[in-house]
Structures are given as structure tokens and as C-alpha cells.
N, C-alpha and C positions, 0 to 999 in steps of 0.2 A: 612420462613425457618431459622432455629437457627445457624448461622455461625459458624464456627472453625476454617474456614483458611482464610489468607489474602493474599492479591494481590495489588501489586500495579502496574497500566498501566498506563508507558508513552505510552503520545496520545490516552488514554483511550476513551476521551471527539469526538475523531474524528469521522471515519467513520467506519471502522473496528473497532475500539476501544467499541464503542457503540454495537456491534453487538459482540465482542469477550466478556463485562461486560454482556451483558445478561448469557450466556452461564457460566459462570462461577459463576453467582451469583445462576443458578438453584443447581449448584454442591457442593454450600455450599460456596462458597468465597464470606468473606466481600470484598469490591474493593475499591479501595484510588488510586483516579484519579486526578495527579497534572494539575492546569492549571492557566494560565495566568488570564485568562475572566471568573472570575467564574460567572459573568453576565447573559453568553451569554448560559449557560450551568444550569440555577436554574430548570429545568426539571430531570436532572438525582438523585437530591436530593430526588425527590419524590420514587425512587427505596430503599426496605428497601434495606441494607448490601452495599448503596451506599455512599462515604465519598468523596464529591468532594473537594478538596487540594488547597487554594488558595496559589499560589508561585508564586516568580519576579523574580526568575532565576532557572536554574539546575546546580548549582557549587553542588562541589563534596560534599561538608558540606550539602547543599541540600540534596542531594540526599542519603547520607549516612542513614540521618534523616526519611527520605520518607522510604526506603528499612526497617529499624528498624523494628524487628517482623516478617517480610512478609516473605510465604512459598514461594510465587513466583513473582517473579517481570518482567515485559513484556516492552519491547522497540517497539513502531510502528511508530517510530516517524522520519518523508522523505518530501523532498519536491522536485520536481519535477523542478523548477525553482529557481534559486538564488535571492536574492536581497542585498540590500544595509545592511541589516540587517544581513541575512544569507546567508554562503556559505553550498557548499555541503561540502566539509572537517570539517568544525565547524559541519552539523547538523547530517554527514553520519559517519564520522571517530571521529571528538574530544568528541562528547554526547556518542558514543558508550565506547571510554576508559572512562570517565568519568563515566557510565553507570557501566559499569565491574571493574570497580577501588569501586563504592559503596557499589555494591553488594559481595563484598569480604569482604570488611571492614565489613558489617552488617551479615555475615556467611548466605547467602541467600542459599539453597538448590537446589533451580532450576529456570533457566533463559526459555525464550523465546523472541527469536528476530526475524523481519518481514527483510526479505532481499528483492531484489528485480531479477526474471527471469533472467536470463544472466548476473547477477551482474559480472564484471572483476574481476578475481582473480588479485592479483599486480603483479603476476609473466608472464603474459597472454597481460599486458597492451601494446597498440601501439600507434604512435602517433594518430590514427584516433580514438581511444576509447571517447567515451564520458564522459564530467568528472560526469557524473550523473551514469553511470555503474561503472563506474571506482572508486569512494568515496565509493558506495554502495559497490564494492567487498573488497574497503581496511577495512571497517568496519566488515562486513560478517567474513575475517580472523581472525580478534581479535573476534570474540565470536565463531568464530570454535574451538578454543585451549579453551574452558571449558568445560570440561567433563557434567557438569550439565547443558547445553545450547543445545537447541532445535531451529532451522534455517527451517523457511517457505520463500520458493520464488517462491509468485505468479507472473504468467501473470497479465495481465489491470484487474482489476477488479470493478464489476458489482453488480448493488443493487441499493435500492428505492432513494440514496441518493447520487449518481454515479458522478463523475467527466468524465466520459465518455458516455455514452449514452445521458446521460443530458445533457452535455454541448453541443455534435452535436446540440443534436433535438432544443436546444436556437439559433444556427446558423442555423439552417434550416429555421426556423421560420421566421428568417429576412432575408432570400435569395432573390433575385431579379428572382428566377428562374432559376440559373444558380450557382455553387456550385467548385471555383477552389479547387482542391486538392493537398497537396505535399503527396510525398512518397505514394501515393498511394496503391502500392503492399506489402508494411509491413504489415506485417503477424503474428496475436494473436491469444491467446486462451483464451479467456476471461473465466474471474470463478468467482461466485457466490461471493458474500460477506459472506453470509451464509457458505458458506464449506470452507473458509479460516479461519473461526472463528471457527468453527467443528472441523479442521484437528490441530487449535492449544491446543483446550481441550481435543482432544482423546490422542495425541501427551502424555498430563499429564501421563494417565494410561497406556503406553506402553514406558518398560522398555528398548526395541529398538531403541526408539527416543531419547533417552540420545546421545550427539555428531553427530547427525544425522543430514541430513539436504535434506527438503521437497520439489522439484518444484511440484507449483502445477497451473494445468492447466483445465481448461473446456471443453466438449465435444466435441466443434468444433473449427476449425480452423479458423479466418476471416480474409480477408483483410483488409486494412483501407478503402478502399473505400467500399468492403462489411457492415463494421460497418455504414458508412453516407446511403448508399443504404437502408440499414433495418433501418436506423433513421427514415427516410424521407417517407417509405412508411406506418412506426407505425402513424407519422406525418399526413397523409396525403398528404402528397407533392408531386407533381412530381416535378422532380429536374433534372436540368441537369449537370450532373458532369464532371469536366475539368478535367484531369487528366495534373497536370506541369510534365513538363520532370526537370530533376535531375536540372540542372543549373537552372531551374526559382522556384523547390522547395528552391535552397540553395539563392536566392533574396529575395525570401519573407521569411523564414527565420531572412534573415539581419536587413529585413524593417522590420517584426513583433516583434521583439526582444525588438526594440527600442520604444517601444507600451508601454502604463498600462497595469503591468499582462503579460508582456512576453507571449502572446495567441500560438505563437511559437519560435521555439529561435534555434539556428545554433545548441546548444547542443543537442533541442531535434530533429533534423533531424541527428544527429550523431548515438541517439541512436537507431531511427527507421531503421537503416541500418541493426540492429539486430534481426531475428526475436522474437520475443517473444512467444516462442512455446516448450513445454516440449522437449524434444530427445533423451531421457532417459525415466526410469520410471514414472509415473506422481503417484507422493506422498497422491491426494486423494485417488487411488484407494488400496494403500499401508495402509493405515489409514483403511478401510475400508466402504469409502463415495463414493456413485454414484456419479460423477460430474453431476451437472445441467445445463441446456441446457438455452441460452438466452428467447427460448420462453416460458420456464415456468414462467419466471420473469418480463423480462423488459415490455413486452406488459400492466401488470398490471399496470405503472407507466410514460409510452411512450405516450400510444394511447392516440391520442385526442378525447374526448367522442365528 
């Protein structure tokens, strides 16, 4: 297809990213996806209207450069865990001005940024907030005030290349038959990788979603121990699940924190205190997309044959 418009996605290269570049390349967008590893990524070359961006950094001179031309320019870019590298303030609040300081300078027409479910507004924040909601809503504010910015926040989400379903069914796999759980009773609404990528391209063609901003959520509700439950029976497994009471969630916590890969970390037991579940409208069905339901999905990529 003969491109006209362009786009460039930070965190193009990711998980969403990849699934938001299809969708916008059937619509006619060339896509210019900056990354580190262009390595790790010489697949997505092979998409025509694809231009994968080798960069060592996102300073603003970057980024000014990157935005240059492009009709739309898209942030997806969160990490869940900190490291020595990155915090949440550098990758949730200073990428984001950074981000909106480029796309001004390059006269960009229209923004879209991935927030995240319950993200904290700053005006909302308490001491017990997580700084993973808490970065996440200070960023959210600086691209609510652009009129031409478009605000998606999903719930966990779901897909062939999942960080959640996946990762359980990897720890199931190695179970001893017996499965401790923290926070148990946190409460999601998982959604599709597909309708979060949907709801950001329809979002384009509706003059509505201008300063708007999307939760969006899946047809059901789960627990987290309902999430290990349906892991483990797609698995095969019978498992037996421990459910920790609060004080031996917030130890293992302590102890897992201090792990490779932070597997859980005190922050992220701060933030499951929240549910993760629409309470308001739910923005796919605002968009006009049926939410999809885990079983149309995960089973194709779960089950063990």
C-alpha cells in the first residue's frame, strides 16, 4: 500500500507497539520505530512502510529529529520495575516532557499516549501510592493539557506475546505442585492486545477523542489467583495454591525485590492494592469494539498440545 502519512512509535518495537504498527500500516502510515537493538528487531524491516530508527538515546535533539514530518507520533513506552538504569520518573514523567517538548517543536498535529488503569492523578497521591501509579499519573497530566493528545488506559494486558499469562504458565511449569501466591484477590480486567491497538487507531478517526482519555478494559473481571488458576489448568497442571496473607505477601516482596528481574518488588504489591478494573465507562465499547474475552485468545498460545 502507497503510504502518505507517517508515524513514529516510541516503543514501537515492543509488544503493543508491534501490534499497534500493523494497524496503522494497513491505514496507510509509514511507521519510524526508534530503538536501541536494532539487532534484535531486523524482522520488522521486512514490513513494507516499516523504517526501524537506530538511536543511543531520546534527548530532546533526538526526538525533535525523529517527530520531523510525522502526522502522528505515539509514546508506549513504561516499565513496570526500576533499575539501576531507569527510574520511573526518568522513563514515566521526564520521556514524557521530553516527548511533548519534541512534538511541539516539530508542529506534530496529533499525539497518542499509553497510560496505565488507575494511573494517580498528583493531586490524588498518598503516602501508600505506588510510585509506579503514581509516575504514571504525573506523566498522564502533562499530556492531558494537549488538546491534540489522545490518553489509552488499559488494564494487564493480554496476547500471544504477554508478560502475563506467559509469565505465570513459565512459573507453573516449574512448580513443585504447590504455587504460594501474594495479593491474591487483586482484581483485573485483562484486554486483548488487539483492542488496545484498535481503540488507538479508531481513536485517530474520531474527532471526540481529541483530549479524551480511554480506560480500557476486558470482558471479565479476574482475580490474580483466578489468572494462576486458568494458567495452570490451560497448563495442564493441578496446582495447589497458597494464598499469603498480607504480611507474608509484603516478605516476599522484600525478598523477591532483591532477585534478578525484580519477579516482585514491594512497589508492585503497593500497586495491586488497586484494583485494576474499569468504574466508569470502559472506552472499548466507547470506540465501538466488542471487548475479547481470554478464551478466544489465550488458549491458542497457553495450551500445551
Amino acid at each position: 500500500m502507497k503510504t502518505s502519512l507517517k508515524a513514529c512509535i516510541l516503543g514501537g518495537t515492543g509488544f503493543v507497539g508491534r501490534e499497534l504498527t500493523q494497524r496503522l500500516l494497513a491505514r496507510g502510515y509509514a511507521c519510524h520505530l526508534p530503538t536501541r537493538r536494532v539487532h534484535r528487531h531486523r524482522d520488522l524491516k521486512l514490513y513494507p512502510g516499516v523504517v526501524v530508527r537506530p538511536v543511543s538515546t531520546l534527548d530532546s535533539d533526538t526526538l525533535t529529529e525523529l517527530f520531523t514530518g510525522c502526522d502522528l507520533v505515539v509514546n508506549l513506552v513504561g516499565i513496570l520495575n526500576e533499575s539501576r538504569r531507569s527510574s520511573f520518573t526518568q522513563v514515566h514523567v521526564e520521556l514524557v516532557e521530553r516527548f511533548l517538548q519534541a512534538a511541539q517543536a516539530a508542529e506534530v498535529p496529533r499525539l497518542l499516549h499509553m497510560s496505565a488503569l488507575q494511573a494517580t492523578a498528583p493531586e490524588q497521591v498518598t503516602p501508600t501510592t505506588s510510585a509506579y501509579l503514581q509516575s504514571k499519573g504525573a506523566g498522564e497530566a502533562l499530556v492531558a493539557a494537549q488538546p491534540q493528545a489522545t490518553i489509552v488506559r488499559p488494564s494487564v494486558i493480554f496476547g500471544r506475546h504477554d508478560s502475563l499469562f506467559n509469565r505465570f504458565a513459565g512459573l507453573i511449569d516449574l512448580a513443585p505442585g504447590f504455587f504460594p501466591l501474594a495479593c491474591p484477590n487483586a482484581r483485573f480486567a485483562p484486554v486483548w492486545v488487539g483492542d488496545v491497538a484498535e481503540a488507538m487507531v479508531r481513536a485517530l478517526d474520531d474527532p471526540n477523542s481529541l483530549g479524551a482519555v480511554y480506560d480500557l478494559c476486558g470482558p471479565r473481571v479476574m482475580t490474580l489467583r483466578d489468572i494462576v488458576t486458568y494458567s495452570a489448568k490451560l497448563r495442564g497442571r493441578k496446582l495447589h495454591i497458597i494464598d499469603l496473607s498480607d504480611k507474608a505477601a509484603q516478605r516476599q516482596a522484600r525478598l523477591f525485590e532483591r532477585l534478578p528481574g525484580k519477579p516482585f518488588s514491594m512497589d508492585n504489591y503497593r500497586s495491586l492494592q488497586i484494583d485494576s478494573v474499569c468504574t466508569g465507562n470502559n472506552g472499548l465499547l466507547d470506540l465501538g469494539i466488542t471487548p475479547t474475552d481470554v478464551d478466544i485468545e489465550v488458549p491458542r498460545y497457553l495450551a500445551k498440545s
